[in-house]
mmCIF file of the C-alpha atoms, coordinates in Angstrom:
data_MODEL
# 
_entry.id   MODEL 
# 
loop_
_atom_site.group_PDB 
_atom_site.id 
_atom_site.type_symbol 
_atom_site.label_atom_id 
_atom_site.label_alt_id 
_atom_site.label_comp_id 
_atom_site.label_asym_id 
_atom_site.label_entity_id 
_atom_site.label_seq_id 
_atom_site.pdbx_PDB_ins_code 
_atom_site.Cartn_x 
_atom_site.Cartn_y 
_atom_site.Cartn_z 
_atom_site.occupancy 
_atom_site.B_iso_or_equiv 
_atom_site.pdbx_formal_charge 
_atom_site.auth_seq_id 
_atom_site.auth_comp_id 
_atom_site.auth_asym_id 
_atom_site.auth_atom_id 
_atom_site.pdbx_PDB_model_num 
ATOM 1   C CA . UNK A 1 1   ? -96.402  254.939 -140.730 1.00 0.00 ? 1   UNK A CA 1 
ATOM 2   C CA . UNK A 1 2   ? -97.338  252.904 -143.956 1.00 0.00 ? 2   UNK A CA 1 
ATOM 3   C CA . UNK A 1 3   ? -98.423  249.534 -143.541 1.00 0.00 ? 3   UNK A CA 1 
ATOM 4   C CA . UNK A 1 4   ? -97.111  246.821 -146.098 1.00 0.00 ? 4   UNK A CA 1 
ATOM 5   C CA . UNK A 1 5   ? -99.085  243.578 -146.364 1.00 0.00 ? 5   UNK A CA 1 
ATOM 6   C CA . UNK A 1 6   ? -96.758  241.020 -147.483 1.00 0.00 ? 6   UNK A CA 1 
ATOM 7   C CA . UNK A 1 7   ? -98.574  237.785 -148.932 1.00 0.00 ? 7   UNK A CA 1 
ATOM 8   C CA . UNK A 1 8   ? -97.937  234.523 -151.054 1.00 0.00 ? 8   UNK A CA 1 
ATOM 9   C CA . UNK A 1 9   ? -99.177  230.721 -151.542 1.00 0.00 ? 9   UNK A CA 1 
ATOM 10  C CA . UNK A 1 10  ? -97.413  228.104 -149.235 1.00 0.00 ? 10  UNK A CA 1 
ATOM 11  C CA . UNK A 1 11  ? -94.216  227.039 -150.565 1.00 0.00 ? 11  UNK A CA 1 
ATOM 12  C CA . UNK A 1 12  ? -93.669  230.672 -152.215 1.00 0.00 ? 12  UNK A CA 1 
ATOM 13  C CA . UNK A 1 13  ? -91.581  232.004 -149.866 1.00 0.00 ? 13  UNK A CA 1 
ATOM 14  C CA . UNK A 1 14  ? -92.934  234.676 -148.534 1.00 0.00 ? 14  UNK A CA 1 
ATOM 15  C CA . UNK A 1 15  ? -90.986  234.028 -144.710 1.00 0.00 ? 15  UNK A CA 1 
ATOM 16  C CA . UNK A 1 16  ? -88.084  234.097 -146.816 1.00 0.00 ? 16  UNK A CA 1 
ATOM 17  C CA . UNK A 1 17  ? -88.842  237.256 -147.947 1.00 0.00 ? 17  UNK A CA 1 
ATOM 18  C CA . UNK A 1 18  ? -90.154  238.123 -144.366 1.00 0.00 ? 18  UNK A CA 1 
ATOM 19  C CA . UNK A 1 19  ? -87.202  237.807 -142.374 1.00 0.00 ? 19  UNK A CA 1 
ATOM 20  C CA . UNK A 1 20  ? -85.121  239.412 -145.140 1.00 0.00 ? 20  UNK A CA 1 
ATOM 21  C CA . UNK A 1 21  ? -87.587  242.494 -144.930 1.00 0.00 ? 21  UNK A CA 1 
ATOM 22  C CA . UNK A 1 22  ? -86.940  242.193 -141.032 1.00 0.00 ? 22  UNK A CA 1 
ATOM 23  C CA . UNK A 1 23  ? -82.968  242.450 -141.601 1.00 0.00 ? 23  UNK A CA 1 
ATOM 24  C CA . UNK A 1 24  ? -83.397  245.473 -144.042 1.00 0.00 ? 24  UNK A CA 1 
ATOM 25  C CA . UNK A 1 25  ? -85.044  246.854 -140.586 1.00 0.00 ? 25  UNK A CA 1 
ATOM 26  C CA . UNK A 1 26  ? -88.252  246.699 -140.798 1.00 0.00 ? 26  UNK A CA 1 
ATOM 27  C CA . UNK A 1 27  ? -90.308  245.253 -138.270 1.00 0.00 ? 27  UNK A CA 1 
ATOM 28  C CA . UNK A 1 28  ? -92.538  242.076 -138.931 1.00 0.00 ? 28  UNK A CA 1 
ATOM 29  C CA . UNK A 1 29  ? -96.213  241.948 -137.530 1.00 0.00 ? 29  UNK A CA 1 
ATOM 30  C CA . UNK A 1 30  ? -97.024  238.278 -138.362 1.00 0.00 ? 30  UNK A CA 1 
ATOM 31  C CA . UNK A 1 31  ? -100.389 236.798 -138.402 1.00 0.00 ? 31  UNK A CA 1 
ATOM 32  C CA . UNK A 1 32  ? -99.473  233.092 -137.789 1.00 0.00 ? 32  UNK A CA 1 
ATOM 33  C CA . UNK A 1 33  ? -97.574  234.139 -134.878 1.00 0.00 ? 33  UNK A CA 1 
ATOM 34  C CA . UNK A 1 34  ? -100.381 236.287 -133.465 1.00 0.00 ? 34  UNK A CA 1 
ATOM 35  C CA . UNK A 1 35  ? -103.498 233.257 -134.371 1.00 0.00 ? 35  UNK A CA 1 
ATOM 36  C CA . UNK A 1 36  ? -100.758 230.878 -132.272 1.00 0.00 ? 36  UNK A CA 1 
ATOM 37  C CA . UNK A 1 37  ? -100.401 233.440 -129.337 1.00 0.00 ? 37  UNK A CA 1 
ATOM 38  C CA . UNK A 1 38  ? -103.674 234.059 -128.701 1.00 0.00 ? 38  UNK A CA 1 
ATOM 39  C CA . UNK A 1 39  ? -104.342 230.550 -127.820 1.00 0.00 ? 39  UNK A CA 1 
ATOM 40  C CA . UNK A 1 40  ? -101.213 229.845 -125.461 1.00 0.00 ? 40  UNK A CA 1 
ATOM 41  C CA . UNK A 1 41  ? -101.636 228.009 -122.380 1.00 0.00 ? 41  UNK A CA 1 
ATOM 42  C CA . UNK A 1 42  ? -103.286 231.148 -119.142 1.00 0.00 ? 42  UNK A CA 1 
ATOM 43  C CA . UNK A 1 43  ? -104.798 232.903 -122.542 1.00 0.00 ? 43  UNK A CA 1 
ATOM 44  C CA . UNK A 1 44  ? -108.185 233.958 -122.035 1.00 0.00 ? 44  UNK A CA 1 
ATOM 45  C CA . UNK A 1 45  ? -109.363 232.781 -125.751 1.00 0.00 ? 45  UNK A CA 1 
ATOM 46  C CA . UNK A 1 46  ? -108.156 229.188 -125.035 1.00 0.00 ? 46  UNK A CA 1 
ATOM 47  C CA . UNK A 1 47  ? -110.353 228.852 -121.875 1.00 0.00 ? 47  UNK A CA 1 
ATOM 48  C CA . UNK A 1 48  ? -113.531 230.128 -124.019 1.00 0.00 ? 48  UNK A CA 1 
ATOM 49  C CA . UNK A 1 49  ? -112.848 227.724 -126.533 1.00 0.00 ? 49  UNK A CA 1 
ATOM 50  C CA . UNK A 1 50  ? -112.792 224.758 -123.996 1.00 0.00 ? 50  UNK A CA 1 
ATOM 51  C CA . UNK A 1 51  ? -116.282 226.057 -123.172 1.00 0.00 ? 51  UNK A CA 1 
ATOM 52  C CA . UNK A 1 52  ? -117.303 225.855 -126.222 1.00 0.00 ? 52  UNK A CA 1 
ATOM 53  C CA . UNK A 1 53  ? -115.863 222.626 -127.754 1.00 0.00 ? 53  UNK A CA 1 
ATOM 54  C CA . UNK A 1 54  ? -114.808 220.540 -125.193 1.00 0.00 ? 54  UNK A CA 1 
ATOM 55  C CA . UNK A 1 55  ? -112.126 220.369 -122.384 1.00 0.00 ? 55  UNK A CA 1 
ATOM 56  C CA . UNK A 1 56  ? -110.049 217.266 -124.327 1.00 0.00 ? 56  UNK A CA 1 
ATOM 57  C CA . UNK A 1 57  ? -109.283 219.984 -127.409 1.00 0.00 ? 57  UNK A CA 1 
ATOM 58  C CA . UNK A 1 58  ? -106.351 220.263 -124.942 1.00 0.00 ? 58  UNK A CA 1 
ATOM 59  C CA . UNK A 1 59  ? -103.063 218.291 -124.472 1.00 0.00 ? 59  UNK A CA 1 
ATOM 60  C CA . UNK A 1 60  ? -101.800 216.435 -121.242 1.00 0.00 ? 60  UNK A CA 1 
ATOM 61  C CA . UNK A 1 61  ? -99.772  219.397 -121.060 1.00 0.00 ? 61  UNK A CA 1 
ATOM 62  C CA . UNK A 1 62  ? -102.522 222.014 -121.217 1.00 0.00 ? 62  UNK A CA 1 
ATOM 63  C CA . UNK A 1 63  ? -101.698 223.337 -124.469 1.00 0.00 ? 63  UNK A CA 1 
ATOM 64  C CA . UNK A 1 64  ? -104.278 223.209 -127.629 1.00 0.00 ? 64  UNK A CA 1 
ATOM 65  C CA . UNK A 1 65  ? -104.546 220.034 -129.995 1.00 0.00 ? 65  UNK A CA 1 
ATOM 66  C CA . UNK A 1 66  ? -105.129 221.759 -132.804 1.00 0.00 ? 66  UNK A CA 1 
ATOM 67  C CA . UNK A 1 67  ? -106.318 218.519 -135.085 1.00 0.00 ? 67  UNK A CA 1 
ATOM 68  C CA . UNK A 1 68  ? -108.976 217.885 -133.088 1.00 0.00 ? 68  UNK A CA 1 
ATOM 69  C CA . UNK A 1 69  ? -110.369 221.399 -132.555 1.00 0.00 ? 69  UNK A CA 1 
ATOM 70  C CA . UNK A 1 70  ? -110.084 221.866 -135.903 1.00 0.00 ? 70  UNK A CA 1 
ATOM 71  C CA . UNK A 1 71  ? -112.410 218.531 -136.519 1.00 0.00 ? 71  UNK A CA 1 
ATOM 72  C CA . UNK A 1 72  ? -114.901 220.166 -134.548 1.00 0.00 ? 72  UNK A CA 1 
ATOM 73  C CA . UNK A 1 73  ? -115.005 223.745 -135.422 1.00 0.00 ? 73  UNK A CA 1 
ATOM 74  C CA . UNK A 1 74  ? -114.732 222.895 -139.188 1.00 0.00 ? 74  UNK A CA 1 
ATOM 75  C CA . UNK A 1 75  ? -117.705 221.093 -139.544 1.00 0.00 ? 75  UNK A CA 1 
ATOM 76  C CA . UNK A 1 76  ? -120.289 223.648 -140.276 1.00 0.00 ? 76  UNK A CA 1 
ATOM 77  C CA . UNK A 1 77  ? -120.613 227.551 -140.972 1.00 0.00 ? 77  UNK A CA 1 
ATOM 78  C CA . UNK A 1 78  ? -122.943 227.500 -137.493 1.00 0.00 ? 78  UNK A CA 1 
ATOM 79  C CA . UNK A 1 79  ? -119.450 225.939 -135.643 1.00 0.00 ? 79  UNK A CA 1 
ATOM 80  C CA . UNK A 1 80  ? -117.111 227.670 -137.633 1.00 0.00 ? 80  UNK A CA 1 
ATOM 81  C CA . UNK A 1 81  ? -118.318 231.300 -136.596 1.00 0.00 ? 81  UNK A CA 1 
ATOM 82  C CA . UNK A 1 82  ? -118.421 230.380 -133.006 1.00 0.00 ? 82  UNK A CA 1 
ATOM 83  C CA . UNK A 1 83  ? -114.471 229.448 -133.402 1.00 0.00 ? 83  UNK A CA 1 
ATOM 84  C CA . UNK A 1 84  ? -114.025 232.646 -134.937 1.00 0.00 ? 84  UNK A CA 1 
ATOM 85  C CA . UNK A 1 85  ? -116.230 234.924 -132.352 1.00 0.00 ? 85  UNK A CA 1 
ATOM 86  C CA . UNK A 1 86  ? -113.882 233.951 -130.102 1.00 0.00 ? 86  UNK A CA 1 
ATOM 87  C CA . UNK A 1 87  ? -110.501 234.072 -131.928 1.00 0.00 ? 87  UNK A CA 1 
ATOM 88  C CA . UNK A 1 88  ? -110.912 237.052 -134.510 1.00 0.00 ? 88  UNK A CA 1 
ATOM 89  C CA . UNK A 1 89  ? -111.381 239.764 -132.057 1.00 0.00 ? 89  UNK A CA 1 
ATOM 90  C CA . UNK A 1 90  ? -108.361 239.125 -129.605 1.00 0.00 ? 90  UNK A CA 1 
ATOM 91  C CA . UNK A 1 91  ? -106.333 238.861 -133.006 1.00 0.00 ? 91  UNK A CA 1 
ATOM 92  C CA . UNK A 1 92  ? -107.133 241.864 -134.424 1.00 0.00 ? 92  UNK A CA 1 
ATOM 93  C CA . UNK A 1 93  ? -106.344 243.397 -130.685 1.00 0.00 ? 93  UNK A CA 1 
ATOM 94  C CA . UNK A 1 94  ? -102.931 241.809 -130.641 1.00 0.00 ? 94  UNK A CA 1 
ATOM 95  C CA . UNK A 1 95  ? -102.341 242.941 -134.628 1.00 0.00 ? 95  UNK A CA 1 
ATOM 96  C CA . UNK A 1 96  ? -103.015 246.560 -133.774 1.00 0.00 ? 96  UNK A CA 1 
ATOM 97  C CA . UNK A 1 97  ? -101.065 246.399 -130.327 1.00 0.00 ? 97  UNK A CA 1 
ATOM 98  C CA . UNK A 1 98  ? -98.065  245.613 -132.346 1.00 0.00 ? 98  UNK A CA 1 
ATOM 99  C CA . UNK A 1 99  ? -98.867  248.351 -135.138 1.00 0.00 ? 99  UNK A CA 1 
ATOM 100 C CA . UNK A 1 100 ? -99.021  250.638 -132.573 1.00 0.00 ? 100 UNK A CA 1 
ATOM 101 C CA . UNK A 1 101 ? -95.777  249.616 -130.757 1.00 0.00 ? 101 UNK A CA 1 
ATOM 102 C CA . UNK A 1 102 ? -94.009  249.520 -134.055 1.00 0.00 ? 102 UNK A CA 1 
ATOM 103 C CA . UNK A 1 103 ? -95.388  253.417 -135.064 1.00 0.00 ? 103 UNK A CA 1 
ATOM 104 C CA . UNK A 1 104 ? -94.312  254.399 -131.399 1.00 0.00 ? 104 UNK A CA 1 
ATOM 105 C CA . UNK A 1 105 ? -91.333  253.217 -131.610 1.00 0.00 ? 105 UNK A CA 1 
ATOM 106 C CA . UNK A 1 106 ? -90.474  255.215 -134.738 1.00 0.00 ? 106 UNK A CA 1 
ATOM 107 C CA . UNK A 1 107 ? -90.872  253.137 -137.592 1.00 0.00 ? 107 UNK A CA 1 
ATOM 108 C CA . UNK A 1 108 ? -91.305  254.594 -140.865 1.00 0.00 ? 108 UNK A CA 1 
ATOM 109 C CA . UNK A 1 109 ? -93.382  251.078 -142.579 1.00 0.00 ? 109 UNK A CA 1 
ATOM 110 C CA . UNK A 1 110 ? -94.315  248.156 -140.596 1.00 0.00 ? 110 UNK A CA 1 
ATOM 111 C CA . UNK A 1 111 ? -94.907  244.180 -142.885 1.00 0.00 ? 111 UNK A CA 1 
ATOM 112 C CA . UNK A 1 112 ? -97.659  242.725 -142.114 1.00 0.00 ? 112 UNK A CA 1 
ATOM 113 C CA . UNK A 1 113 ? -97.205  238.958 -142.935 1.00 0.00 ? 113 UNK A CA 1 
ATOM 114 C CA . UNK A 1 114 ? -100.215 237.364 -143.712 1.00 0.00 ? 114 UNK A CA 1 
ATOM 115 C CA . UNK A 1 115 ? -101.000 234.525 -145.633 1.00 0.00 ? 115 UNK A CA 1 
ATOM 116 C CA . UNK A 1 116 ? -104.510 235.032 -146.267 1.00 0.00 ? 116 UNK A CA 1 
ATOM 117 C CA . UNK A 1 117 ? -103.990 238.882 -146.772 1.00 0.00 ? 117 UNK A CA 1 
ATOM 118 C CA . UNK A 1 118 ? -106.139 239.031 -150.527 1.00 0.00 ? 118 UNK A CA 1 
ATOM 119 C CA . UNK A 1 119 ? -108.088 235.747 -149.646 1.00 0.00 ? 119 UNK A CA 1 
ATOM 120 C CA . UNK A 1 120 ? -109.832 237.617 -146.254 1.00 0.00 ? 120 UNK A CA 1 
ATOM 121 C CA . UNK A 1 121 ? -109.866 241.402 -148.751 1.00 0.00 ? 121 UNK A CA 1 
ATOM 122 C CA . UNK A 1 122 ? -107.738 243.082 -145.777 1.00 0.00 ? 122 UNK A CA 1 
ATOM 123 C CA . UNK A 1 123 ? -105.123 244.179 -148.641 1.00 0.00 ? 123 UNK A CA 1 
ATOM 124 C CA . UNK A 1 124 ? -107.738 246.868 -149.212 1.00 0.00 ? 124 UNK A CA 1 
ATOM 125 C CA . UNK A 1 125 ? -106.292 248.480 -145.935 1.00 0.00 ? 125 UNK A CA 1 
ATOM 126 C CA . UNK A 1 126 ? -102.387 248.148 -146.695 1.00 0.00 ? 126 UNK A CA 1 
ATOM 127 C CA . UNK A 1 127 ? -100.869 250.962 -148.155 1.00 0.00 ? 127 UNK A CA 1 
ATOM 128 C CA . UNK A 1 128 ? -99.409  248.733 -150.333 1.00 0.00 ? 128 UNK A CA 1 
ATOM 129 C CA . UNK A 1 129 ? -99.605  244.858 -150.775 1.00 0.00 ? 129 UNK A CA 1 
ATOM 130 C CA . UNK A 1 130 ? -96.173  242.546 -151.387 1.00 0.00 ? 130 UNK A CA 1 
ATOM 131 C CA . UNK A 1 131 ? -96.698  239.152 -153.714 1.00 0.00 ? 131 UNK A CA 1 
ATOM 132 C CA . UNK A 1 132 ? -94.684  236.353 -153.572 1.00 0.00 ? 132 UNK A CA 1 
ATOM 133 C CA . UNK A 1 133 ? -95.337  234.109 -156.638 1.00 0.00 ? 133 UNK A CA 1 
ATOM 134 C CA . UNK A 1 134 ? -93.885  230.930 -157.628 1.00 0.00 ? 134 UNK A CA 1 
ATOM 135 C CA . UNK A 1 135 ? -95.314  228.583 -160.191 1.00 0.00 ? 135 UNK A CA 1 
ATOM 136 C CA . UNK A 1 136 ? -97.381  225.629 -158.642 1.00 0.00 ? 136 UNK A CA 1 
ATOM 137 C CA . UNK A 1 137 ? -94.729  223.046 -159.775 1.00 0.00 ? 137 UNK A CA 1 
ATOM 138 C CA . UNK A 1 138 ? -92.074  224.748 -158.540 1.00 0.00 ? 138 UNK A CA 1 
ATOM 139 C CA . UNK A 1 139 ? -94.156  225.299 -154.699 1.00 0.00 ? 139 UNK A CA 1 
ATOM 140 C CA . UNK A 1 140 ? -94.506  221.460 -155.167 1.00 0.00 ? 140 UNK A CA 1 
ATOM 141 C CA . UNK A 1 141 ? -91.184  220.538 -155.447 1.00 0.00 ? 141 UNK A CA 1 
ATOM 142 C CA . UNK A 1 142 ? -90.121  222.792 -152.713 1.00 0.00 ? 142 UNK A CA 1 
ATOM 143 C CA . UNK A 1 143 ? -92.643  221.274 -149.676 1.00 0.00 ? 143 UNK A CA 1 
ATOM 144 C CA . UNK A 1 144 ? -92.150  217.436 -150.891 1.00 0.00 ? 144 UNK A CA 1 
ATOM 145 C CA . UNK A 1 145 ? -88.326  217.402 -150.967 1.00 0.00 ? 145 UNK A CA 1 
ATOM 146 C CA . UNK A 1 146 ? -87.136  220.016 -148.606 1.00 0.00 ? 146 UNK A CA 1 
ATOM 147 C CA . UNK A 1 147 ? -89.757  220.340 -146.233 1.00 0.00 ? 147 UNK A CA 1 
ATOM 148 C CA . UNK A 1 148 ? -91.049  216.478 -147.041 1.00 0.00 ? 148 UNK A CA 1 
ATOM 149 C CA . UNK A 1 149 ? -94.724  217.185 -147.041 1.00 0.00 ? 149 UNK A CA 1 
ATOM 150 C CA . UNK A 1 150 ? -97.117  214.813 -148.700 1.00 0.00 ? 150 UNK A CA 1 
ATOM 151 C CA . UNK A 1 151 ? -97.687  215.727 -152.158 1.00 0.00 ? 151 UNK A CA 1 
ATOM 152 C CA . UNK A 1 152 ? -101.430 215.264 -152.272 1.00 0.00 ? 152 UNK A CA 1 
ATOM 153 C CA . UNK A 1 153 ? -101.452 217.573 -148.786 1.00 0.00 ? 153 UNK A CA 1 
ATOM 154 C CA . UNK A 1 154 ? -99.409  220.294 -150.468 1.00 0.00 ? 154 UNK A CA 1 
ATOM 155 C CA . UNK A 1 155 ? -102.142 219.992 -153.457 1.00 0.00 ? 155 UNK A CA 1 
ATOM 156 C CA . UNK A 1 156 ? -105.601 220.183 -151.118 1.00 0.00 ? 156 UNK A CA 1 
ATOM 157 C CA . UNK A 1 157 ? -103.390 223.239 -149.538 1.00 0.00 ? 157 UNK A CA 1 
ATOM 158 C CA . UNK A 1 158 ? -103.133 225.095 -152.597 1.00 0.00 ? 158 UNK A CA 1 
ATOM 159 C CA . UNK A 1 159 ? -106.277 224.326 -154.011 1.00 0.00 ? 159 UNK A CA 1 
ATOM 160 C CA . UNK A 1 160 ? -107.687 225.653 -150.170 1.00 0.00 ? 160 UNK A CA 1 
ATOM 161 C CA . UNK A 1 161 ? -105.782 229.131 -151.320 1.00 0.00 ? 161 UNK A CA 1 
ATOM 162 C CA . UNK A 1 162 ? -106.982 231.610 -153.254 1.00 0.00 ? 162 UNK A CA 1 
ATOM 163 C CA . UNK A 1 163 ? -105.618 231.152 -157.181 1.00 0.00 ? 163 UNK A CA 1 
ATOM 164 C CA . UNK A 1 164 ? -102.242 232.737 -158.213 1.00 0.00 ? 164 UNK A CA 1 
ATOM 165 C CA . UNK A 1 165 ? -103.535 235.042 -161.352 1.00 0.00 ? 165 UNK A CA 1 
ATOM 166 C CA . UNK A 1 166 ? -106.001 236.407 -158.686 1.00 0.00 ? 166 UNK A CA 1 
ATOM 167 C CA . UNK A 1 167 ? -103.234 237.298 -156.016 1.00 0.00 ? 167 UNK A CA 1 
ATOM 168 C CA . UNK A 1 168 ? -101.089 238.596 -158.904 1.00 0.00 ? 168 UNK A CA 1 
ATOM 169 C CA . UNK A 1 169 ? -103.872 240.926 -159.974 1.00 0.00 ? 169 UNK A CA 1 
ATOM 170 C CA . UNK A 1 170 ? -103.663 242.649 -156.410 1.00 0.00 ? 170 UNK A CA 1 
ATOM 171 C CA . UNK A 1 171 ? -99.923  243.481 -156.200 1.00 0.00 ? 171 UNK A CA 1 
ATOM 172 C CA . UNK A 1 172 ? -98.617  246.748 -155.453 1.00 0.00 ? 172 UNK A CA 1 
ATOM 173 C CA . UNK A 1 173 ? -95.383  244.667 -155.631 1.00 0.00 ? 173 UNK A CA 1 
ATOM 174 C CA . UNK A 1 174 ? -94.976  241.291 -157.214 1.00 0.00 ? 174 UNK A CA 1 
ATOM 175 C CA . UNK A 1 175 ? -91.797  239.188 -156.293 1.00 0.00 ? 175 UNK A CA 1 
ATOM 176 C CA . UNK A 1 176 ? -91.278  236.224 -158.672 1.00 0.00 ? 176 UNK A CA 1 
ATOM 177 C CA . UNK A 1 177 ? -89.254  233.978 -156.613 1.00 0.00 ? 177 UNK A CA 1 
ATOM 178 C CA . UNK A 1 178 ? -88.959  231.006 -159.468 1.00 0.00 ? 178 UNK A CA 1 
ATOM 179 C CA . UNK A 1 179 ? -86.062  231.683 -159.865 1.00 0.00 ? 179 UNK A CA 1 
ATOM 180 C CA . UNK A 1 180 ? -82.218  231.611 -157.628 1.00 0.00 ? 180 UNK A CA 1 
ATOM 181 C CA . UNK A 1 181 ? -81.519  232.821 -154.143 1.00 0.00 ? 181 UNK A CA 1 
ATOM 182 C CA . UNK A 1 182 ? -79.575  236.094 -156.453 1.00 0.00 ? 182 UNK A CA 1 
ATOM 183 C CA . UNK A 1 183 ? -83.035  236.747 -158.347 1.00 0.00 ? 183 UNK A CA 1 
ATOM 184 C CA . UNK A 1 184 ? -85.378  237.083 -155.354 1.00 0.00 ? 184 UNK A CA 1 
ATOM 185 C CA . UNK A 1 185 ? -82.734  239.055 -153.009 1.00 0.00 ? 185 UNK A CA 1 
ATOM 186 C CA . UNK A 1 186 ? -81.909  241.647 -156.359 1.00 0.00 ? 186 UNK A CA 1 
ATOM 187 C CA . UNK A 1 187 ? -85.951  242.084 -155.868 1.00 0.00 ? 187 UNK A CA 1 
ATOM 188 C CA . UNK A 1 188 ? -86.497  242.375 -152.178 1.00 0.00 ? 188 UNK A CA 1 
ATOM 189 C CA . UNK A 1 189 ? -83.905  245.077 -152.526 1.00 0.00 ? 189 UNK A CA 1 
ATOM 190 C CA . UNK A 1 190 ? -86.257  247.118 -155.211 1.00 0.00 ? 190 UNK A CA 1 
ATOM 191 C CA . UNK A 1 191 ? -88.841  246.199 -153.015 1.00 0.00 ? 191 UNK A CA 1 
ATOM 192 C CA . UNK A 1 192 ? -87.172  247.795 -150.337 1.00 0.00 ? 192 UNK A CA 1 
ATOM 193 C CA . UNK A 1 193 ? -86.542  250.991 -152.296 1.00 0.00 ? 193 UNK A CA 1 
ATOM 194 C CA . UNK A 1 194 ? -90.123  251.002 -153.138 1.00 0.00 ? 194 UNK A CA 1 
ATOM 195 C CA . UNK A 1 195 ? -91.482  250.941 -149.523 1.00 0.00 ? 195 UNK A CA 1 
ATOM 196 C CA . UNK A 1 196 ? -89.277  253.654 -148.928 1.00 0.00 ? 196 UNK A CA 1 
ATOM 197 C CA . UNK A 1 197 ? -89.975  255.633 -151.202 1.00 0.00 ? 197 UNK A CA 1 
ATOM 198 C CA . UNK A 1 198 ? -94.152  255.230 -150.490 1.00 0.00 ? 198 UNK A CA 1 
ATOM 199 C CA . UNK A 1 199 ? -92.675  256.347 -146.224 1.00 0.00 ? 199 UNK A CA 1 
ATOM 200 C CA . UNK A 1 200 ? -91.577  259.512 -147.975 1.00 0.00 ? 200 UNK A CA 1 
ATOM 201 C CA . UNK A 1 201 ? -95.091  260.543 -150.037 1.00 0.00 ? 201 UNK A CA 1 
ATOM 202 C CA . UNK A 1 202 ? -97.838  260.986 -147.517 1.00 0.00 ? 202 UNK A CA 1 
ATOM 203 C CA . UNK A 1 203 ? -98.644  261.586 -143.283 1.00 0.00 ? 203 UNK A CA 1 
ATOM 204 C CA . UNK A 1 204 ? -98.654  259.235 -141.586 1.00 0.00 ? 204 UNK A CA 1 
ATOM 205 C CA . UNK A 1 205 ? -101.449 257.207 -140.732 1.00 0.00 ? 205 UNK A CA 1 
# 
């Protein structure tokens, strides 16, 4: 089984691209999802982070407030780590749980949908790596007026990402979604041929 990591600055549209990869039938193993999981209300990570940073990180409803752990585990490399000792391991657990129920289940590639894919160096273990680009301005316009972010936010979250010509340089397959709705579906359907053809060249893994 090949796995594809599929990557791309906020307001790109990489989950665009992700749930059309999922309808061409190709199951989606997606890091957000698994960093939210893990941290669920009854999950073992989210009772070790209490521990560690305080009881009111959570909610009246038990759940995580993520602002405020966030204001505490951000503020140094020392607190950072110890937020990440406790998170990192149980995600890479869930990530290859689901790799492994997607190969047993018979499928030929698997997308692994994650943002910081290039950023972190794991596109060194895809088989192949999936760009999304779109031009800063047009990212922009996208957040403010359809998703109605704050410009200046949108700008401190790109800036936080690694640069486009650097996440250009490591695609296997670069989608330029600047474009219409047409252009980028014409692509994810070479794409598609692409990852196919890479299911056909060597064992699997």
């Amino acid at each position: 089984m090949k796995i594809i990591g599929l990557t791309g600055g906020i307001g790109s549209g990489k989950s665009t691209v992700a749930r059309s990869l999922q309808e061409h039938g190709f199951p989606i193993v997606d890091a957000d999802l698994i960093a939210r999981e893990i941290v669920e209300p009854g999950q073992p990570a989210l009772a070790e982070l209490t521990k560690e940073f305080g009881a009111d990180i959570l909610n009246a409803d038990g759940s995580l407030d993520r602002g405020l752990l966030a204001s505490r585990a951000f503020t140094n490399k020392d607190t950072t780590q110890r937020l990440n000792n406790i998170t990192h391991p149980r995600i890479n657990q869930r990530t290859q749980e689901l790799f492994d129920e997607a190969r047993e289940n018979g499928a030929e590639a698997v997308i692994y949908d994650m943002p910081l894919l290039i950023d972190k160096g794991l596109h060194k273990d895809m088989d192949a790596t999936i760009v999304v680009h779109a031009a800063e301005h047009v990212r922009l316009e996208r957040l403010t007026t359809k998703r109605g972010l704050d410009a200046d936010d949108v700008r401190r979250r790109i800036n936080a990402q690694i640069d486009d010509e650097t996440r250009k340089q490591h695609a296997d397959i670069l989608l330029d979604n600047n474009g219409t709705e047409e252009d980028l579906t014409q692509q994810i359907a070479q794409a598609v041929d692409k990852i196919k053809q890479l299911t056909k060249q060597a064992q699997p893994r």
